[in-house]
N, C-alpha and C positions, 0 to 999 in steps of 0.2 A: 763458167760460174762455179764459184764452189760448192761442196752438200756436204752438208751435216744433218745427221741423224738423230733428233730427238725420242731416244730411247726409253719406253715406258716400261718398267715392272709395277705391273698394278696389285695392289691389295686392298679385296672385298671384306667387307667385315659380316659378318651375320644381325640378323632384323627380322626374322618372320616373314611379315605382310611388307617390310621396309623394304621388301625385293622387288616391288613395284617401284621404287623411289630409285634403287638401285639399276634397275632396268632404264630408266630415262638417263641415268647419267652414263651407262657403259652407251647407251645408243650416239651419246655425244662423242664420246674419245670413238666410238666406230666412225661417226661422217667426219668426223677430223680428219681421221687416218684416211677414210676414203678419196677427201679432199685433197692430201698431197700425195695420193697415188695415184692422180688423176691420169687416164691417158687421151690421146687424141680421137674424138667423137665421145666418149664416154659420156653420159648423161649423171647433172647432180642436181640433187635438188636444188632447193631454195636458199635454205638454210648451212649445204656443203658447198653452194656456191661464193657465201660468204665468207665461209674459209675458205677459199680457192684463194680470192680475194685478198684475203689478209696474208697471206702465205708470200700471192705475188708483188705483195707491199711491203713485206720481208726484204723479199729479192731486190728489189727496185732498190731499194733504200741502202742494202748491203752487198750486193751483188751475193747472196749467199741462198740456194735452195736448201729449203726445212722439206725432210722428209719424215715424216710419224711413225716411230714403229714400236705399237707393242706385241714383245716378245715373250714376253713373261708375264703369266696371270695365274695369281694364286687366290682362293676364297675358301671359306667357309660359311654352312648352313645357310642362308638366302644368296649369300655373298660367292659363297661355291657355285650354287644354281645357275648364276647370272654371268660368272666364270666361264661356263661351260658353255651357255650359248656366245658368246661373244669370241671365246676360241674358237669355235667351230667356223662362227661367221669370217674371221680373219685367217684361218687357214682355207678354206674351202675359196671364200668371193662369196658364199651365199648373204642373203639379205636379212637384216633383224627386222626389217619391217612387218612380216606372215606374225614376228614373237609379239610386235606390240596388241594387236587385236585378240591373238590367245591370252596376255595378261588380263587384260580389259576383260573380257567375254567368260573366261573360264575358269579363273584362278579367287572362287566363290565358295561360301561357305555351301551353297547347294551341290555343287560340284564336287567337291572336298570330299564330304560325308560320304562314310560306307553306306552301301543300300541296305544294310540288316542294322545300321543304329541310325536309320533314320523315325520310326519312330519306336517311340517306349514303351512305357510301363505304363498306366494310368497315374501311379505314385508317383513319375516323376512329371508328368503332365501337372499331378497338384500340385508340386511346390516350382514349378516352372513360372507362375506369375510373380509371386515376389520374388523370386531371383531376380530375374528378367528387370523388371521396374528398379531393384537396387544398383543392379549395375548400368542401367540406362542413367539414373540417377545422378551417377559419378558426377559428372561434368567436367568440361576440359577445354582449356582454350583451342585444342585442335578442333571441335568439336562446334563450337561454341558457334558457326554461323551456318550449319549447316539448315538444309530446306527442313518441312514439315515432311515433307515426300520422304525424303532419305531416314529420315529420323522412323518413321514407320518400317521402311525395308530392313534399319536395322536391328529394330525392335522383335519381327517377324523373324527374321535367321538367325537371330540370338535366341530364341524362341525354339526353334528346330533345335538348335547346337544344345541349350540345357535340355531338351526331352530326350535328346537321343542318350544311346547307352551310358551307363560310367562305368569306371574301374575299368574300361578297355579302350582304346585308341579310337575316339571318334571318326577320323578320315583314314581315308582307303589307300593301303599302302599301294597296293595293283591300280586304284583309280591312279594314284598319284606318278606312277613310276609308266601307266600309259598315257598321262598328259605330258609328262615330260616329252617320252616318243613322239606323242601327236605334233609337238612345238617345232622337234629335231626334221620332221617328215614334210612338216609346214616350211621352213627353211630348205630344204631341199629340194622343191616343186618352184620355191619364189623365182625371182628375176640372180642368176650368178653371174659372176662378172670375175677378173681374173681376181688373185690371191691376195691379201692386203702387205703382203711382206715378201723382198726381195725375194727371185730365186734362190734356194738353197740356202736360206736362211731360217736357224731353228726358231719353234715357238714352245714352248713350256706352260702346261696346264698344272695345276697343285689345287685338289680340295682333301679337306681334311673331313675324318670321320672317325666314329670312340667307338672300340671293339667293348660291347657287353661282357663276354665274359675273361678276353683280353687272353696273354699268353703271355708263358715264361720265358723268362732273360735273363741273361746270367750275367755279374757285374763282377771283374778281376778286384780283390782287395787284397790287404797280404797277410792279414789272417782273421777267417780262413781265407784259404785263399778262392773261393768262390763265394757268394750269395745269391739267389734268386729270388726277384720282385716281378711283379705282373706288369706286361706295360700294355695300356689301351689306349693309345694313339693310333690312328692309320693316318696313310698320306696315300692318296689315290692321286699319282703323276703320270703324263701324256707326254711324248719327246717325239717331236714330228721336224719334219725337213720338209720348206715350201717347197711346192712345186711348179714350175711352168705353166699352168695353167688351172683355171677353176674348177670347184668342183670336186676335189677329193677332201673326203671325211677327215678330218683329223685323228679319229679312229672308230672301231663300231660302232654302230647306234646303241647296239645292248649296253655297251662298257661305259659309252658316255651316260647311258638310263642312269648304271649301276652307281656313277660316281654322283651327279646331280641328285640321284635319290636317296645316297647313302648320306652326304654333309649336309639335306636339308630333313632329315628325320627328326624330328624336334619331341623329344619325350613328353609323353601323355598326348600328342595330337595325333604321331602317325605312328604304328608300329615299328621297330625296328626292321630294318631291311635285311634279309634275308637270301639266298642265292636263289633257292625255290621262286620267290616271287618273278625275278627276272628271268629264270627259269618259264614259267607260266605266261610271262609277257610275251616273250618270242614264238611259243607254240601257238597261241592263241593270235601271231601274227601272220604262221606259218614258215615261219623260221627258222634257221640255225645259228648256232654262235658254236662255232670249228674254234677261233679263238679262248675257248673258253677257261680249258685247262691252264693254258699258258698265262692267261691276266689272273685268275686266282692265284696262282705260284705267287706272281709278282707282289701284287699287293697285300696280302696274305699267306705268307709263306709255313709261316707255324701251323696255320691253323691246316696247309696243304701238305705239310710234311707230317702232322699227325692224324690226317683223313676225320680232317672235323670241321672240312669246310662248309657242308650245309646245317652245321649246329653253329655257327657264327652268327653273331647280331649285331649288326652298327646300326649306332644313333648317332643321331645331330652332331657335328666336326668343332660346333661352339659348346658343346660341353667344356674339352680342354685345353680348345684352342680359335680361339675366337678372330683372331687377329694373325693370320699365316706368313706373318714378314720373314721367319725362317727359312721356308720352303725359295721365298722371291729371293734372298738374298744369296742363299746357295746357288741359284742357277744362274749368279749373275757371272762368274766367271767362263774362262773358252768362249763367249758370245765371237763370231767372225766380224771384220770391221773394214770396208772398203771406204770410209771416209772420217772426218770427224765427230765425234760422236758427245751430245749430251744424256748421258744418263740420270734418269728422273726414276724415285721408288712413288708411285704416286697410290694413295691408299684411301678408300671410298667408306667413311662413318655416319651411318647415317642417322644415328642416334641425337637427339637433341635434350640436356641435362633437363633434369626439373627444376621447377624453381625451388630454388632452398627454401626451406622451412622457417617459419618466422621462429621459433623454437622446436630445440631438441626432447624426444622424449625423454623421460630420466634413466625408466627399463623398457628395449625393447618386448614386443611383445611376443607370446612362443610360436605364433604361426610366422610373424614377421621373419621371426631369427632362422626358421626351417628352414623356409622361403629363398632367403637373401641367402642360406650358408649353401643350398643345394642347386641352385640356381642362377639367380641374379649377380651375385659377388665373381664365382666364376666367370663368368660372361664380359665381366665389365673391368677384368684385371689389364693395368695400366699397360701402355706399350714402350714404355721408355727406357728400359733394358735394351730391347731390338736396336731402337734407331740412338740411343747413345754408344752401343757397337760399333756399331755404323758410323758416328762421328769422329771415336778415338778410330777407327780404320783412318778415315781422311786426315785425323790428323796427323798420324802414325806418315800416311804417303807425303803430307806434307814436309814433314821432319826429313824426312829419306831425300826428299828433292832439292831441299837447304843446304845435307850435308853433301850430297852429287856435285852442289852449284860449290860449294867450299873448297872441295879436293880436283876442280877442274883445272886449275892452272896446271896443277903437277901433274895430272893424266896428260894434259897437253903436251907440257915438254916431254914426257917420256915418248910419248909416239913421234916426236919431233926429233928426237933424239935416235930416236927406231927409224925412222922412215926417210930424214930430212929435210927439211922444207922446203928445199926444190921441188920438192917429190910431191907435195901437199900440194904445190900448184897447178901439177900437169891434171889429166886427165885419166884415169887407169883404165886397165881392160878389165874384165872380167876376174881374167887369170891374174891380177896384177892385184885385185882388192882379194881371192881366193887369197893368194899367200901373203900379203899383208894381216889380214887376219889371223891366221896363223903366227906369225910371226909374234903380234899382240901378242893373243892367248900364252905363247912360250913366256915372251919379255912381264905378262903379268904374276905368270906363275911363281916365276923365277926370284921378282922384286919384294913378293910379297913373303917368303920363307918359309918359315912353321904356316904362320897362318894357311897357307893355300891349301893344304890338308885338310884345315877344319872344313873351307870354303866348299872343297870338294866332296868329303864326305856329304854336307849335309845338302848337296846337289841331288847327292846318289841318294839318298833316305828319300826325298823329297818324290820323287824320279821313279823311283819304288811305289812309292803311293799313289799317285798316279798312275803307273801300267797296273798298280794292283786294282783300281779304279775301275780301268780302261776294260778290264779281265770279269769283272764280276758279276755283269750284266749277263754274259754269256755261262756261268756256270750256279743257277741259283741254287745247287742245292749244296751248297759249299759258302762254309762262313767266309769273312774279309781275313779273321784272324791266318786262317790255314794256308788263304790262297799267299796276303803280304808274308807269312813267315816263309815260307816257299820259295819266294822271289829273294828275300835276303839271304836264304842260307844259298842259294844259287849265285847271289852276289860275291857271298865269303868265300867261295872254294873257286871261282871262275874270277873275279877282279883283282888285280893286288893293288891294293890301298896305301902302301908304304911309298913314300915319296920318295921317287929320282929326283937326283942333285940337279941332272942335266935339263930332263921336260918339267923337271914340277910336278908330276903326275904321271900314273905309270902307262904304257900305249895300250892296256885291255881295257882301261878305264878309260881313258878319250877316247879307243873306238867306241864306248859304249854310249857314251856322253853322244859322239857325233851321229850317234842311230838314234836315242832316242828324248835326246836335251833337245824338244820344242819349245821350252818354256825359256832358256837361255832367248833361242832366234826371238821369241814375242817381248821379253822386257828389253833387246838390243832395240826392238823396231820401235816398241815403243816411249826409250829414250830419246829415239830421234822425233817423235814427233811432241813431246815436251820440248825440245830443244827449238824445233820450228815455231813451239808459240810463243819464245823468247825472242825470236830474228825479227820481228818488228819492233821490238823496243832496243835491241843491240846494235842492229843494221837500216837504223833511217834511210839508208842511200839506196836500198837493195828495193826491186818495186816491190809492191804486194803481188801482184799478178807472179812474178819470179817463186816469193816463199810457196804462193798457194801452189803452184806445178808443182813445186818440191811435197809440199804437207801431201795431196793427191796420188804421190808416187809412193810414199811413206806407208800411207793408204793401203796402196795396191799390193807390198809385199807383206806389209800386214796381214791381208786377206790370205797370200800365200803360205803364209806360216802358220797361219792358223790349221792350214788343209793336215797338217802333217800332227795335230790334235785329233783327226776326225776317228770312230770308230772304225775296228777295220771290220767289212765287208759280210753278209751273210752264213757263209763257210766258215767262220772262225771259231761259231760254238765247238763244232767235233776236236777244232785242236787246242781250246780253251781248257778243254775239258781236262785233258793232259795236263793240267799246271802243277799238280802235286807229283808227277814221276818224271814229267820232262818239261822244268820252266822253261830252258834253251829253247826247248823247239818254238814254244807258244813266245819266245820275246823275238826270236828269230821272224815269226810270223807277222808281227807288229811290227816289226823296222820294215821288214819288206813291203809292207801295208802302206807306212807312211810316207819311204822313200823323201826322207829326210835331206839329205846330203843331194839328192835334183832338185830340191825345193830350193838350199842354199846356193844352185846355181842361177835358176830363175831370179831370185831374189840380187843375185850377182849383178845379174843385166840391167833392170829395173834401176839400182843404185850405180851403177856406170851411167848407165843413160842418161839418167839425173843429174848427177855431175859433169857431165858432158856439156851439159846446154846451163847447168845454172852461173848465176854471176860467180864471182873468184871467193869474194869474202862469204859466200853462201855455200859455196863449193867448200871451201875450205872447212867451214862449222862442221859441216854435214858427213863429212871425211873423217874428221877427228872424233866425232861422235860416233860412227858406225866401228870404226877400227876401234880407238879407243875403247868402247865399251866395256870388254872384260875388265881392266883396270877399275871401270866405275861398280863394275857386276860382284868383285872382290870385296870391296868396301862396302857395301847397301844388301847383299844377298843376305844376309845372317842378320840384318834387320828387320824382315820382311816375315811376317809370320804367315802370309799369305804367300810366300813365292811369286810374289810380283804379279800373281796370274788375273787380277782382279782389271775386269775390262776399262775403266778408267778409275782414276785417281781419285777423284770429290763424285760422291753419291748424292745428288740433292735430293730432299722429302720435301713432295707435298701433300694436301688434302684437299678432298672435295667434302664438304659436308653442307648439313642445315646449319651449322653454327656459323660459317663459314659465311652465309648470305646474308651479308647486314650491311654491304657496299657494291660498288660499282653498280652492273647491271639491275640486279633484283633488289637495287636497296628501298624501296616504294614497297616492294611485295614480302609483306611480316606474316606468314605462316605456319603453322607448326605440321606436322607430317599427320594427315587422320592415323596415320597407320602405326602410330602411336598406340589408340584407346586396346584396350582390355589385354594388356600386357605385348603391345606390339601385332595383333592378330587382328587390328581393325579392320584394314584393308582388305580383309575376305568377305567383311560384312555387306560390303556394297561397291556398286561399282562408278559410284560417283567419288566415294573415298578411293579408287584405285585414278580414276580419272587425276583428280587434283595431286596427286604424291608424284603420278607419273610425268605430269606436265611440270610440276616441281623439279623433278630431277634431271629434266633438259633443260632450264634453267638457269640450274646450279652448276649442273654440269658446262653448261653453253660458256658459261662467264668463267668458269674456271679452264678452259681448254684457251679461251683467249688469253688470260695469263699467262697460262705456260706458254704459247707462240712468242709473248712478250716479252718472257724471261730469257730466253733461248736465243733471243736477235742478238746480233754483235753488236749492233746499234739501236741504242735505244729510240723507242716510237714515243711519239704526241702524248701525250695524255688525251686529247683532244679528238686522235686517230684512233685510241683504242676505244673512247668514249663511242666516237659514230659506228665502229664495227662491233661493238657489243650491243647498240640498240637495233641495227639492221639485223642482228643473229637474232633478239628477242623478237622485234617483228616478225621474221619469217618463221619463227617454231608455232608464234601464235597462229599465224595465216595455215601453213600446214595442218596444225593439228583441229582449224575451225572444225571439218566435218567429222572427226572421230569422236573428240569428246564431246558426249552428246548427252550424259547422262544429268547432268548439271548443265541447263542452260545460261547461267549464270556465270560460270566458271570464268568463262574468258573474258567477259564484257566486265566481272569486277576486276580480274588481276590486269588488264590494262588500263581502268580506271584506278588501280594503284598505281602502277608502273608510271603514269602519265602525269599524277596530280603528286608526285615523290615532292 
C-alpha cells in the first residue's frame, strides 16, 4: 500500500481565556495523529476510533495509508501555551487528557489571583458594586443563555477580580508559571504510549514573546554605515529528534515553564516573566536547572552577553506577534521524507468578528483610540503578507516546473546523445549510473558556456550559507556576519572559480561541491518524484502498483540525502569554535560528518535496483531524469530563491475557527465562544463558560480534521461518507465528554438538541 504523510505546521493564534477553545481543538489534531499511529493492541478511544475508521476508508477506497504528522508548531500568548503542551504530548506519547481537567478545574479567576491582591482596600470594595453591575450589564450574545447559577459565579469573581489591587498585576506570575508545571507533571504521571512521530524525525516548538526593555541591533546602511534600533521580539524554539520510544521530554520542564509563561504574559494581568520567578519555581520544587546558562544564551543572547539576564522582562508574544506563521514557515525546509508527503500550514483563530456597527462614530473616543492604538490594533493585524509569501513561493515552484517540463526534450537528446539509447535500455550497475553522472555533470557544464559560472558560483554562495547555518548553533557567541564572511574569504584563497575550458569548473570546486552540495542530491531526488507524478498521465500502460515501487524508492533515497543535511554530532562545538582561524578544519569536519559521497552510493543502489525491476518506459523516464538532472539544475537553479530546499512544492492553508462553523458537522450548533465577554478573559470567570468553549473546540476541531483527511485522499469520498463520519465523531465527543462537563447540566442535552433539530 502506499503512505503519504499529511504533514501539519500548525499555527496558534493568541485569546486569553480562548485557550480553553484552543485546547479542545489541538486535542483533535492530537487523536487524529494518534489515530494513524495506531499500533497493534493499542487502545483508542471512542472518538480516535472513528478516525481509525475513516483513515482505513481512505485506504480501502485508494489503496493509500494517511499517516498524520505534525512537525511543526508555532503559537503565541494562549496559542503558545497550548503549543507547548501538545508538543510535549507528540514528542514524549504522553496523554492531554490529565491537561483537560487542569483547564476545567484551575485555570480560574480564584486560582489566578495573587494571595496578597486578593483582597483590598475598603475604597475599592466601595466602588466595586457599580463596576461590577456595569460590566455585568454589557450583554452579549455569547452570554446571552447562560443559567441564573452561572450568572451569579460570575458576578462573585468579577467581584473578587475589581477588589483586588490595581496599578499592579492581579494574577500570580509564580501561581501561574507553577500551574503550568503542575499541567506538564500531570502529563507525565498520565497513561504514555509511544511518540506520535516517526523515529528520527524532527519536531519544532516556536512561541513568541516581547522583551520589555528589548536590546540593541545594528542594521548595515551605507551611510552611515551603521544604525542602531532596539528590537523586542523573542522567539523561544525547541528542535528535538523523535525517539524510539515514549516518554522523553521534549525538553526541561523549567524551559518548557519558561516558554508557556513568557508568550502567555498578557500586560496588566500577569507580571512580566522574569528569570528569578522560574528561578524560585524549581527551588521551591527542589530542583535544579544545569541547563540553565545554556538556554539563556540561546534565546536571549544580548541580554547574556551584557549580564542582564535577570533585569529582563517578557510579556505577552501577541504584543507583536500575534500570528507566528514566520517561525512555521522557516522550519518548513530540511524536513526528512520517506514517502509522499502533503504539506498543510494549518492555523487555529479563534477569534470571532463582532457584529458591525449599525453606524460609525464620527470621532472616536480618547479612551477608545489608547485602547485600539496600544492594544487591540496590534493584536489583530491582518495575516495576509505571510500566506500571500507563501503563495507567490507556489507559484514561483510552479513556473520553475513549466519551464523544466519545456526544456525537457532537449535535456533528453543530450543525454541520449551522451549515453545512447541502447544504453537507456539496459539496466546499469551501480558503478555504471556513478559515472554516467559524472559524465552529465561534465556534458552540462560544458553545453552551457559563460553561464555555468554564474550557475556555479551562486551554488557556492548558497552552499556558504548553509554551512554558515549549519556552524552557528554551535558557536553562540559569534555573530553570522563573522562566521559567513570567514567561510567566503576561505572560499577565495582555497577555490578557483575561473572556469576550465575542459571540466566547466575547476576540480577544488567540484571536490567541494561533492563534500558538501546536499542540496544538489535533494532537488535531483526530488525532480524524480515530480516526474513519477506525471507517469500516470504519460504512461497509461505502465501499472500503478509499478510507478508506486518506483515513487517509494524515490522516497527512500530521499530520506538518504537528507542524512547528509543532519547536524554534525555533539563534539563539533570545540572545533566550531575555530571557524574564524581555521574554517578548513571546521568544513573538513562537516564533510567527514555527513559523508556525502557514501550517501551518493547508497542512493546508487536504491536507483539501480529500481531500474532493474521497473517496466522499460518507466525505467527509461526515471534514468533520464536522474542522469539528466544537472542539465535541468543549470536552467531552474538561478530561479529559485529558495534553493530548491523547500520540502514540497504547493503549501496548502487552512483554518480551524469559530467562523469557520456555520456547515457540515456543527452547522445546527450557532454559538459564540463565552470566552469572548470582558475583553477575551471570560473564561476565567467560570467553569461552565470553560466547559462550553472547550466542548466547542472538539467540535470545530472534530469537523475540521475530517476535511483535511478529505482533502488529502487521492480519491475523492461520498459526500454522504464524510456526512456519516462526522456525525459518528460528534456522537462520540458528546458520549465521552457526558461525565466531565458537569458544570452546566444543560450543556449537552441543548447542543444535541441543536445538532439534531439543524
Amino acid at each position: 500500500m502506499r503512505q503519504k504523510e499529511l504533514r501539519l505546521a500548525l499555527v496558534c493564534y493568541g485569546g486569553i481565556s480562548l485557550a480553553v477553545y484552543m485546547h479542545g481543538v489541538t486535542k483533535e489534531v492530537w487523536k487524529l495523529t494518534r489515530a494513524s499511529r495506531r499500533r497493534p493492541g493499542g487502545a483508542l478511544s471512542v472518538s480516535e476510533t472513528v478516525y481509525a475508521d475513516l483513515l482505513a476508508h481512505i485506504a480501502a477506497r485508494s489503496d493509500m495509508h494517511v499517516a498524520v504528522v505534525p512537525d511543526i508548531i508555532a503559537g503565541a500568548s494562549a496559542g503558545g501555551l497550548n503549543g507547548v503542551f501538545l508538543a510535549q504530548a507528540i514528542h514524549s506519547g504522553q496523554s492531554l487528557e490529565p491537561l483537560t481537567r487542569l483547564w476545567l478545574e484551575r485555570a480560574d479567576i480564584d486560582v489566578l489571583l495573587a494571595p496578597d491582591a486578593r483582597v483590598w482596600t475598603g475604597f475599592a470594595k466601595q466602588w466595586a458594586v457599580p463596576l461590577v453591575r456595569m460590566l455585568m450589564a454589557r450583554g452579549d450574545e455569547a452570554t446571552k443563555d447562560t443559567s441564573e447559577a452561572t450568572h451569579d459565579e460570575v458576578r462573585a469573581k468579577l467581584a473578587r477580580l475589581v477588589r483586588s489591587r490595581w496599578f499592579e498585576a492581579p494574577f500570580s506570575g509564580l501561581g501561574f508559571s507553577r500551574l503550568i508545571a503542575e499541567a506538564l507533571d500531570a502529563m507525565a504521571v498520565g497513561d504514555t504510549g509511544a511518540p506520535l512521530l516517526p523515529p528520527g524525525h524532527p519536531l519544532d516548538l516556536f512561541t513568541t514573546a516581547t522583551d520589555y526593555s528589548g536590546h540593541a541591533q545594528r542594521v548595515a546602511l551605507h551611510s552611515p554605515a551603521w544604525v542602531e534600533e532596539r528590537e523586542h521580539r523573542v522567539a523561544i524554539g525547541f528542535h528535538a529528534i523523535t525517539g524510539a520510544r515514549g516518554g522523553m521530554a521534549l525538553a526541561p520542564l523549567c524551559e518548557l515553564v519558561f516558554a508557556a509563561r513568557a508568550t502567555a504574559s498578557f500586560p496588566g494581568a500577569f507580571p512580566p516573566l522574569q528569570v528569578t520567578e522560574i528561578e524560585t519555581m524549581m527551588a521551591s520544587r527542589g530542583q535544579e536547572w544545569p541547563s540553565r546558562d545554556a538556554f539563556l544564551a540561546r534565546i536571549l543572547p544580548a541580554h547574556a552577553a551584557a549580564g542582564t539576564i535577570h533585569q529582563a522582562a517578557l510579556m505577552d508574544g501577541s504584543v507583536l506577534e500575534n500570528a507566528p506563521f514566520a517561525q512555521a514557515i522557516a522550519a518548513l525546509p530540511m524536513r526528512p521524507a520517506e514517502s509522499e508527503i502533503d504539506r498543510r500550514l494549518l492555523y487555529i483563530d479563534p477569534t470571532q468578528p463582532p457584529a458591525p456597527p449599525t453606524e460609525l462614530p464620527n470621532v472616536p473616543g480618547f479612551f477608545s483610540v489608547v485602547f485600539r492604538a496600544l492594544s487591540t490594533i496590534p493584536r489583530e493585524q491582518p495575516i495576509h503578507d505571510n500566506l500571500e509569501a507563501l503563495a507567490r513561493q507556489s507559484d514561483e515552484f510552479a513556473r520553475i516546473r513549466a519551464i523544466a517540463a519545456s526544456i525537457r526534450p532537449d535535456v533528453e537528446r543530450s543525454v541520449e546523445g551522451l549515453l545512447g539509447t541502447a544504453v537507456l535500455q539496459s539496466s546499469p550497475t551501480t558503478g555504471q549510473l556513478y559515472a554516467w553522472r559524472l559524465a552529465a555533470q561534465l556534458t552540462a557544464a560544458q553545453e552551457a558556456g559563460y553561464a555555468y559560472h554564474a550557475y556555479a558560483r551562486l551554488k557556492l554562495e548558497a552552499m556558504l550559507d548553509t554551512l554558515a547555518d549549519t556552524i552557528m548553533p554551535a558557536v553562540p557567541g559569534l555573530s553570522r556576519a563573522d562566521v559567513r564572511g570567514s567561510l567566503g574569504r576561505w572560499a577565495g584563497y582555497n577555490l578557483r572559480l575561473t572556469r576550465d575550458e575542459e571540466q566547466g569548473q575547476s576540480s577544488e570546486l567540484v571536490a567541494f561541491l561533492r563534500a558538501h552540495d546536499a542540496a544538489f542530491r535533494i532537488r535531483r531526488l526530488r525532480h524524480l518524484s515530480r516526474r513519477l507524478d506525471d507517469a500516470a498521465h504519460e504512461m497509461p500502460d505502465v501499472a500503478p502498483a509499478a510507478i508506486d515501487v518506483a515513487r517509494d524508492a524515490v522516497w527512500q533515497a530521499l530520506s538518504l540525502a537528507f542524512i547528509g543535511q543532519a547536524p554534525p554530532n555533539g563534539a563539533f562545538g570545540p572545533v566550531a569554535a575555530q571557524v574564524l582561524d581555521d574554517p578548513g578544519q571546521v568544513l573538513r569536519y562537516i564533510a567527514a560528518s555527513s559523508q556525502l559521497t557514501a550517501l551518493d552510493a547508497q542512493i546508487d543502489v536504491v536507483m539501480a535496483e529500481t531500474l532493474r525491476h521497473a517496466p522499460v518506459p518507466l525505467a527509461r523516464m526515471l534514468l533520464l531524469g536522474y542522469i539528466g538532472f544537472a542539465f535541468y539544475d543549470v536552467a531552474t537553479l538561478p530561479l529559485m530563491r529558495t534553493n530548491g530546499l523547500t520540502e514540497m512544492d504547493p503549501v496548502k492553508v487552512d483554518r480551524i475557527s469559530p467562523q469557520d462553523a456555520c456547515s457540515g458537522l456543527v452547522s445546527g450548533v450557532r454559538r459564540r465562544l463565552k470566552g469572548e465577554e470582558f475583553h477575551h478573559f471570560g473564561a476565567f470567570f467560570s467553569r461552565a463558560y470553560r466547559e462550553h468553549d472547550y466542548l466547542l473546540g472538539r467540535l470545530h476541531g472534530a469537523e475540521r480534521m475530517v476535511d483535511l483527511l478529505a482533502s488529502t485522499s487521492p480519491l475523492p469520498l461520498a459526500e454522504s461518507d464524510l456526512a456519516d463520519f462526522k456525525h459518528r465523531l460528534f456522537a462520540a465527543i458528546l458520549d465521552e465528554e457526558e461525565g466531565q462537563l458537569v458544570a452546566d447540566r444543560q450543556l449537552l442535552p441543548q447542543v444535541r438538541a441543536e445538532w439534531l433539530t439543524k
